[in-house]
C-alpha positions as CSV (number, residue, x, y, z in Angstrom):
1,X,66.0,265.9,-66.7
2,X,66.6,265.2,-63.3
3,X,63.8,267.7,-62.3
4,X,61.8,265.9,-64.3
5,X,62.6,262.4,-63.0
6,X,62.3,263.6,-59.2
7,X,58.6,264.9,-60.3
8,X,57.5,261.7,-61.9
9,X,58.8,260.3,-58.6
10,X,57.1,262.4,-56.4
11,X,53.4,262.3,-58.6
12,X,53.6,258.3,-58.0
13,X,54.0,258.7,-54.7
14,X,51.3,260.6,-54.2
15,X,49.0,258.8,-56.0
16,X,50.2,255.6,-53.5
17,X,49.3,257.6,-50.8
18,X,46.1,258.3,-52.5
19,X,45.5,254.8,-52.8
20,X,46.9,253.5,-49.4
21,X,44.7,255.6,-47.6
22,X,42.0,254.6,-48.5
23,X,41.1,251.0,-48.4
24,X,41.7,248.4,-46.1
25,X,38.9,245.5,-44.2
26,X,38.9,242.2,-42.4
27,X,36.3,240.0,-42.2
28,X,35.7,236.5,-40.3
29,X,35.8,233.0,-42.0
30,X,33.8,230.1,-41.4
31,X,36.1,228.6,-38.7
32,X,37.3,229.7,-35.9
33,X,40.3,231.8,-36.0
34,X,39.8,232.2,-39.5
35,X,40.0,235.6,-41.2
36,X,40.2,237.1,-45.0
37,X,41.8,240.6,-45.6
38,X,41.5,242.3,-48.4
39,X,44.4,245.5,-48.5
40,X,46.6,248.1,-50.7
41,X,49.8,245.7,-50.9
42,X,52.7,248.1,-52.4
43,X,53.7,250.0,-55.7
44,X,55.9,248.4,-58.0
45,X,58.6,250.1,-60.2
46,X,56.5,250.9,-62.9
47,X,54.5,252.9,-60.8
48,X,51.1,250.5,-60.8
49,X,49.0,249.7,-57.4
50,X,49.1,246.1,-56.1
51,X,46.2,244.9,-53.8
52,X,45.7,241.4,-52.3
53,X,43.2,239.1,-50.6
54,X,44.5,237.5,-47.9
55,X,43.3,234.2,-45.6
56,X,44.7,233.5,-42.0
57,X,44.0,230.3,-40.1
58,X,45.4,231.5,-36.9
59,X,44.0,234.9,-35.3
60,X,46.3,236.5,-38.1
61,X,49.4,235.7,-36.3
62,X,50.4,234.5,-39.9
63,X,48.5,235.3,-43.2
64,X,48.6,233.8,-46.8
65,X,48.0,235.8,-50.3
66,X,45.4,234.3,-52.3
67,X,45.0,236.5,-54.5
68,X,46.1,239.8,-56.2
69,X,45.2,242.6,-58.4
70,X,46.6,246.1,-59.9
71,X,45.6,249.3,-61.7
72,X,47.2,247.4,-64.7
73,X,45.0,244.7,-64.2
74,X,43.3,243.1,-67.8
75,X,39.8,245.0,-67.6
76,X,38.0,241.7,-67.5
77,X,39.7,240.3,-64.4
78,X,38.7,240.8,-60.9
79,X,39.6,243.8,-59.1
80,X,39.9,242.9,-55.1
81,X,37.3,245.1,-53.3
82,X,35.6,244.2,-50.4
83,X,35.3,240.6,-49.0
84,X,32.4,239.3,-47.5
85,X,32.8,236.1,-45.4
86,X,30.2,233.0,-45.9
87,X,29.0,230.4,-43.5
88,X,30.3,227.7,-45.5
89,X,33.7,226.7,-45.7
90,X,36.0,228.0,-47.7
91,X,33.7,230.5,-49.5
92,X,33.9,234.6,-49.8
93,X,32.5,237.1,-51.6
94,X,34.4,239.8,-53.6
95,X,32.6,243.6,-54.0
96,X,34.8,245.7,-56.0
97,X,34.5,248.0,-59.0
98,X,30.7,247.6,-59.2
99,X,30.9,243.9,-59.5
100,X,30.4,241.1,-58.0
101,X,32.4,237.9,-57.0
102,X,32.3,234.6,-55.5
103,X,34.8,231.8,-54.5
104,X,34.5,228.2,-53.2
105,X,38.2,227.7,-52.9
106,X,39.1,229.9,-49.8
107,X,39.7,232.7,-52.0
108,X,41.7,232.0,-54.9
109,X,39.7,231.3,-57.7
110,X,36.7,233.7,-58.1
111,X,33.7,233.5,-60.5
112,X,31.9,236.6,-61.6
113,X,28.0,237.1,-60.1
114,X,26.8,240.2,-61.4
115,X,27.3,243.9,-61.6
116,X,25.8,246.2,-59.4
117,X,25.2,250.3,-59.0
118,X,26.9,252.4,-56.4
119,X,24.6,252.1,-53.7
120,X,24.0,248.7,-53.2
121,X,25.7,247.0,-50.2
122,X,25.8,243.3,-49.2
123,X,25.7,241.3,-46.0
124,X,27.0,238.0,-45.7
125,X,24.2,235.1,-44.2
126,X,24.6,232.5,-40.8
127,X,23.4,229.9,-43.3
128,X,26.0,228.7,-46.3
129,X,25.7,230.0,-49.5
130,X,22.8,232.8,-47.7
131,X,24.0,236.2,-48.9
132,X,22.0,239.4,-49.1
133,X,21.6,242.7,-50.9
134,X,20.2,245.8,-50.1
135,X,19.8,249.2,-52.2
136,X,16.9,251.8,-52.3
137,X,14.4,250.0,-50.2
138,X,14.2,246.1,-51.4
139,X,16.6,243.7,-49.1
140,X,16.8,241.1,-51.4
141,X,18.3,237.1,-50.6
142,X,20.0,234.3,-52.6
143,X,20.5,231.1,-51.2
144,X,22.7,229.9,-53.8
145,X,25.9,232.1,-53.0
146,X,24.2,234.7,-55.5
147,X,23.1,233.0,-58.5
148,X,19.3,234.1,-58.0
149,X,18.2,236.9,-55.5
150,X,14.7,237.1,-54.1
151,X,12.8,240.6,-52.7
152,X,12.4,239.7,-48.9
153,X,11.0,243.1,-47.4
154,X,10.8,246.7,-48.6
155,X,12.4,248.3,-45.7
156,X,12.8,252.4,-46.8
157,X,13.1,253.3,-43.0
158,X,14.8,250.7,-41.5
159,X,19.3,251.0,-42.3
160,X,21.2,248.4,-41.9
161,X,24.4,247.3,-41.0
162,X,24.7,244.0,-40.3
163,X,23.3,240.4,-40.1
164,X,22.1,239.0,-36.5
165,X,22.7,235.3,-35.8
166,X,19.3,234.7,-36.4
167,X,17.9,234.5,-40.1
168,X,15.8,237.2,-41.0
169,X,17.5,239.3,-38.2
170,X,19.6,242.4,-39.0
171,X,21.0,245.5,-37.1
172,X,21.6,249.1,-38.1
173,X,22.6,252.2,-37.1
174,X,21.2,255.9,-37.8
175,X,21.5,259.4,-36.8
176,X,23.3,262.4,-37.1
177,X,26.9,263.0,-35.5
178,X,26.8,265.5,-32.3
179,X,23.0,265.2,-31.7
180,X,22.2,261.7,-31.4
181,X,22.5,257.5,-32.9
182,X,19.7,255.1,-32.9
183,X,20.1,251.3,-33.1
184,X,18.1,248.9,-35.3
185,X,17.3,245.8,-34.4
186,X,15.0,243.4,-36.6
187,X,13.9,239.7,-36.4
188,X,11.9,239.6,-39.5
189,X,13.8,241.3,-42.7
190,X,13.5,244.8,-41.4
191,X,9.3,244.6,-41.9
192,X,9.1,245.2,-38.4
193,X,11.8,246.8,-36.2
194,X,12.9,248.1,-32.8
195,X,14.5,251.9,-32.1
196,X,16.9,251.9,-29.8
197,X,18.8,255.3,-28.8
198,X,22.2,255.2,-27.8
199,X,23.4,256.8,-25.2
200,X,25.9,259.8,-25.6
201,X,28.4,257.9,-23.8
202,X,28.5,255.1,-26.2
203,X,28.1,256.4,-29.7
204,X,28.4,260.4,-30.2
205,X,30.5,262.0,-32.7
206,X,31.7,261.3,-36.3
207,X,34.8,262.5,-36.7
208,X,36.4,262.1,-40.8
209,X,33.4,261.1,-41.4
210,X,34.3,257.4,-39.3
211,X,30.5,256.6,-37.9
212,X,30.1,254.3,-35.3
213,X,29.4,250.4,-36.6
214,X,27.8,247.3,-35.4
215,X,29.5,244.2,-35.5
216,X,27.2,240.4,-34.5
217,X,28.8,238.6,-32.0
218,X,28.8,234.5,-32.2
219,X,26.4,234.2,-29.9
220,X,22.1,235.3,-29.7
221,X,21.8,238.9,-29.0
222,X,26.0,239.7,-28.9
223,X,26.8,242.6,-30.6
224,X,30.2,245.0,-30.6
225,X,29.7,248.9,-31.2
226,X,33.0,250.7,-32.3
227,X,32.8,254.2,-31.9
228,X,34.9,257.5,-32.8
229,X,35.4,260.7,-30.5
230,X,36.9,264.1,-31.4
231,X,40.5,263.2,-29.5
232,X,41.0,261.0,-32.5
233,X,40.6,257.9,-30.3
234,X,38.0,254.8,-30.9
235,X,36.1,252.9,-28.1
236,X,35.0,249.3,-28.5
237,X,31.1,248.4,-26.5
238,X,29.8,245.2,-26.2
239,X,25.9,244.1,-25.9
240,X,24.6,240.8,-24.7
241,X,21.1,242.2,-24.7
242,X,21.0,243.0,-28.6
243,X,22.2,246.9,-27.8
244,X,19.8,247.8,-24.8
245,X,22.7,247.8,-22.5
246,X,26.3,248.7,-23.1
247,X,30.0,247.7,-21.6
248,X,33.1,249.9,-22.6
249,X,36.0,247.0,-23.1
250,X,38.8,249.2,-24.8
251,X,39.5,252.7,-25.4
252,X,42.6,253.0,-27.6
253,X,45.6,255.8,-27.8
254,X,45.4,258.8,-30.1
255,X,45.9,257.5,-33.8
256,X,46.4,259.9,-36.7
257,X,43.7,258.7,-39.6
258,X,45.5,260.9,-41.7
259,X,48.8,258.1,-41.8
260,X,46.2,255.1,-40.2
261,X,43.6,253.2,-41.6
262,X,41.7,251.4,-38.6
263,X,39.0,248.6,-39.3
264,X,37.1,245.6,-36.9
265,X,35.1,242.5,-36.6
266,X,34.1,240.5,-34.7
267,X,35.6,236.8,-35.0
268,X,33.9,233.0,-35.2
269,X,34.8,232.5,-31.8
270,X,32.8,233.3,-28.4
271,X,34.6,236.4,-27.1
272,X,36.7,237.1,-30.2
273,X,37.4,240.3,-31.8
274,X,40.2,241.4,-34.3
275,X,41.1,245.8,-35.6
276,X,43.2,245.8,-38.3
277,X,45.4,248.8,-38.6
278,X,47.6,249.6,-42.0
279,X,49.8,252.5,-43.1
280,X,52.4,253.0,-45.6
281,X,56.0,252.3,-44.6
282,X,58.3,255.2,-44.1
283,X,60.0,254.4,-47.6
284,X,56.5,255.1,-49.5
285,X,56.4,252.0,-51.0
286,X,54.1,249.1,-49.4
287,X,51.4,248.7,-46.0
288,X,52.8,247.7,-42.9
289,X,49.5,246.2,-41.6
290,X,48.7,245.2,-37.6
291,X,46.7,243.0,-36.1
292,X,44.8,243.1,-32.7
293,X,43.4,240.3,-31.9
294,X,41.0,240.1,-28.2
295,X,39.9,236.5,-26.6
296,X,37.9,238.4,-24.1
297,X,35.0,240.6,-25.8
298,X,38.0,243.2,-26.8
299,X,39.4,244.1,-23.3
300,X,42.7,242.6,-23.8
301,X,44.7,242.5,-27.4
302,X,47.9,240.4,-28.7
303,X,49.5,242.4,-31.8
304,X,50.6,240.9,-35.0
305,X,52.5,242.7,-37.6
306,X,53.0,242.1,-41.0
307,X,55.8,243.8,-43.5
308,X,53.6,243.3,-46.7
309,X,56.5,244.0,-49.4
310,X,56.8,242.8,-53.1
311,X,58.5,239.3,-51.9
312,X,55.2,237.7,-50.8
313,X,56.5,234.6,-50.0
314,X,58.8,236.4,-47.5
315,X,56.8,238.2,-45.4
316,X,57.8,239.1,-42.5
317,X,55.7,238.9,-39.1
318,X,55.9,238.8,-35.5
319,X,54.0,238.9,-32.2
320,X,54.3,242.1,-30.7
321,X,54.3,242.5,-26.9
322,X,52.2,245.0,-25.8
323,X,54.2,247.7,-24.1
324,X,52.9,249.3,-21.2
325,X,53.9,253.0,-21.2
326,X,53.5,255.8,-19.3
327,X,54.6,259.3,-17.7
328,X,54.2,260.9,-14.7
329,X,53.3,263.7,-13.8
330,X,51.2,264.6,-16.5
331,X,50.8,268.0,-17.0
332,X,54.3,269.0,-15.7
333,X,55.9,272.1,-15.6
334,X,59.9,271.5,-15.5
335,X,60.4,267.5,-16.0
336,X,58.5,264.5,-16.4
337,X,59.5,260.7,-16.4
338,X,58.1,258.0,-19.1
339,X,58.1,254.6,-17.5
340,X,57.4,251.2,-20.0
341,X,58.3,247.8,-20.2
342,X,60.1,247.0,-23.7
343,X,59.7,243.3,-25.1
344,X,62.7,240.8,-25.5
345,X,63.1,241.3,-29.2
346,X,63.0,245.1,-28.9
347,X,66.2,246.0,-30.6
348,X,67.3,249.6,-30.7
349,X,64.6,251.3,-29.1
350,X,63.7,254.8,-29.4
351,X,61.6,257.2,-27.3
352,X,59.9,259.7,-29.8
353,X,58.6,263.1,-28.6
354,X,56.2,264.8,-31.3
355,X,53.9,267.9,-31.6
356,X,50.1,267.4,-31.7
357,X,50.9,267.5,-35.6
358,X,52.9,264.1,-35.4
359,X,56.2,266.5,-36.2
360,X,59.2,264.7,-34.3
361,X,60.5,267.2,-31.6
362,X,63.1,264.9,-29.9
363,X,64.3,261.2,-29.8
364,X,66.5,259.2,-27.0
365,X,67.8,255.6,-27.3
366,X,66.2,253.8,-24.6
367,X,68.2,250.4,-24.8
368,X,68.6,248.5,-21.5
369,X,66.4,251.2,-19.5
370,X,62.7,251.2,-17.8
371,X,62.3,254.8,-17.6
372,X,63.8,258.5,-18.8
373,X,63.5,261.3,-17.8
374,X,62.3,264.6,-19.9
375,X,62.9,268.6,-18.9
376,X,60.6,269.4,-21.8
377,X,63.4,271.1,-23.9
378,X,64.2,270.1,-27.5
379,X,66.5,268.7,-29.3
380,X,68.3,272.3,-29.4
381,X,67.6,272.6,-25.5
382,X,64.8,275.0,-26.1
383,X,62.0,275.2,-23.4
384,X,58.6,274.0,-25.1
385,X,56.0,275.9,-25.7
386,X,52.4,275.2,-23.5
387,X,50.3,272.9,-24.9
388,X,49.7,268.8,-25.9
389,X,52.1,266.5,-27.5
390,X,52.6,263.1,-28.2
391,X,54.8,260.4,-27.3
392,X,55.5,256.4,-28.1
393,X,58.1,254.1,-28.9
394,X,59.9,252.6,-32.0
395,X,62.0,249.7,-32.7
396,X,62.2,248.3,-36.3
397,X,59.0,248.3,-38.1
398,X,56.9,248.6,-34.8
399,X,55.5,251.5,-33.6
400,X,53.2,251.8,-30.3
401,X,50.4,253.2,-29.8
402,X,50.4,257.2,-29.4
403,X,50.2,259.2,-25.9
404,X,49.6,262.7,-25.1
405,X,51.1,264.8,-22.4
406,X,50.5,268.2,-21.7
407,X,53.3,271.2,-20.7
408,X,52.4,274.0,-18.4
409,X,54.8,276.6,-17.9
């Protein structure tokens, strides 16, 4: 029996991780500083798979549910999918389980649209209630927050990937991963269009299948590239000319994809942009989700986090400091020392050493210090082997980012 029960255990855990790993997305509002998420939220007792909409108001530093589904959902309710901002205020799209949804009431009250096959995608319009579709071919547009849908163009050669700030303008990206990416620019529903290569540099590889995306700024001709490499690191670009010309702002830490799920937008504001980060808590059992938020084109970021348990009402969230962290020299051969800065709510910090399969080789409490120093031996005061591993800090929920050292013997 008790084999039995730590099986069952074991199989819905899995099938959370199945879930969890899979789906999370943020999108902008209407306002400034406004932002719908739409997320796994936790596994109850029974074994059933919560997910949830949720609005912020302020850069994500807090967030409200407005609404929530399950895999015990009534068939004929919404599930929550993907959700698609609108220009007008408080309205947002649902896509999810082949159908279709709108709401007028900032997300919590939807009304069904229509159903729709597996390869249609939707963009959400500058203009309120302007919403498009786009399948094989036709790009089709309602202006009545998808009651009716017109054909517009028949663009077969022409992807897209996202609205301009212009109407009729749109931007895509094509290609194939280790050879080359072209940019798509259109003013006039993809009838007529520009080809734009993008420089090696910029936009390159396609690693898990995680391809580079385009993401409108607020602003004529802003656009934000974000961009995977094979370290398992992204890099964020940003355009003022409509993708002729590119500016790294950010190149981020190693992050496992395997425990992470990593998405972007752009925000309302000039200069804003938000990545959303999510994995499951070390218990198994519901997301804790981050928030990076950048004032200035995504060179700078201020973290939120957000313990999204069963008790809603109680979430609990905080602004992270950022914490600067470092070791020198890097390679080493006998010792090395990390150097960081921890925040005033750090409590109990921990320095984590790991192998380049995220397996925990060593840990030291790092209260009331700036610095430690390693001699690349493990916990059992073994000399390492040569090669990479990673390092960060813990405290609480929190986790930094990852960074790699190497060990030369």
């Amino acid at each position: 029996m008790k084999n039995q029960i730590l099986l069952s255990f074991i199989l819905l855990l899995g099938s959370f991780v199945l879930h969890l790993n899979s789906f999370c997305q943020i999108t902008r509002g209407a306002q400034p500083a406004e932002l719908y998420l739409s997320t796994d939220w936790y596994m109850d007792n029974y074994g059933h798979i919560h997910y949830g909409i949720f609005r912020s108001v302020d850069n994500c530093a807090t967030i409200t549910l407005q609404y929530e589904s399950s895999t015990a959902s009534p068939p004929d309710e919404m599930d929550v999918g993907w959700v698609l901002g609108d220009a007008t205020i408080g309205a947002s799209y649902n896509i999810g389980g082949n159908e279709l949804w709108v709401s007028l009431n900032y997300g919590e009250n939807w009304e069904f649209r229509e159903d729709y096959p597996d390869y249609t995608r939707y963009w959400g319009g500058e203009h309120e209630g302007t919403i498009y579709k786009g399948g094989w071919g036709l790009l089709q547009k309602s202006n009545d927050y998808a009651l009716n849908f017109e054909i517009v163009s028949d663009p077969p050669n022409c992807p897209i990937s996202d609205i301009g700030v212009n109407e009729g303008e749109f931007y895509g990206i094509d290609g194939n991963a280790g050879e080359e990416f072209f940019l798509y620019h259109t003013n006039d529903y993809a009838i007529n269009y520009t080809e734009i290569g993008i420089d090696s540099s910029v936009a390159f590889w396609a690693p898990s299948g995680i391809w580079p995306k385009i993401s409108r700024g607020s602003n004529l001709g802003e656009i934000y590239l974000v961009s995977w490499w094979l370290d398992s690191n992204y890099k964020i670009f940003y355009s003022a000319d409509s993708g002729y010309t590119w500016i790294e702002q950010f190149e981020s830490e190693y992050i496992d994809v395997y425990y992470w799920r990593v998405a972007y937008t752009a925000g309302k504001e000039p200069g804003s942009f938000y990545v959303m980060r999510s994995r499951i808590n070390d218990a198994g059992d519901h997301i804790w989700l981050y928030i990076d938020y950048s004032n200035d084109y995504g060179e700078t970021f201020t973290t939120y986090f957000h313990d999204l348990d069963s008790t809603i009402t109680k979430i609990s969230t905080s602004k992270l400091e950022n914490i600067q962290l470092s070791n020198f020299p890097n390679p080493f051969v006998s010792k090395t020392t990390f150097k960081y800065n921890l925040p005033k709510n750090c409590e109990d910090p921990v320095l984590n050493i790991l192998n380049i399969n995220g397996i925990m080789i060593r840990q030291f409490d790092i209260s009331r210090r700036n610095s430690h120093i390693w001699d690349g031996r493990d916990k059992n005061g073994h000399n390492l082997s040569n090669g990479v591993y990673l390092y960060n800090i813990s405290y609480g929920d929190y986790y930094s980012p990852l960074n790699k050292l190497l060990i030369i013997r």
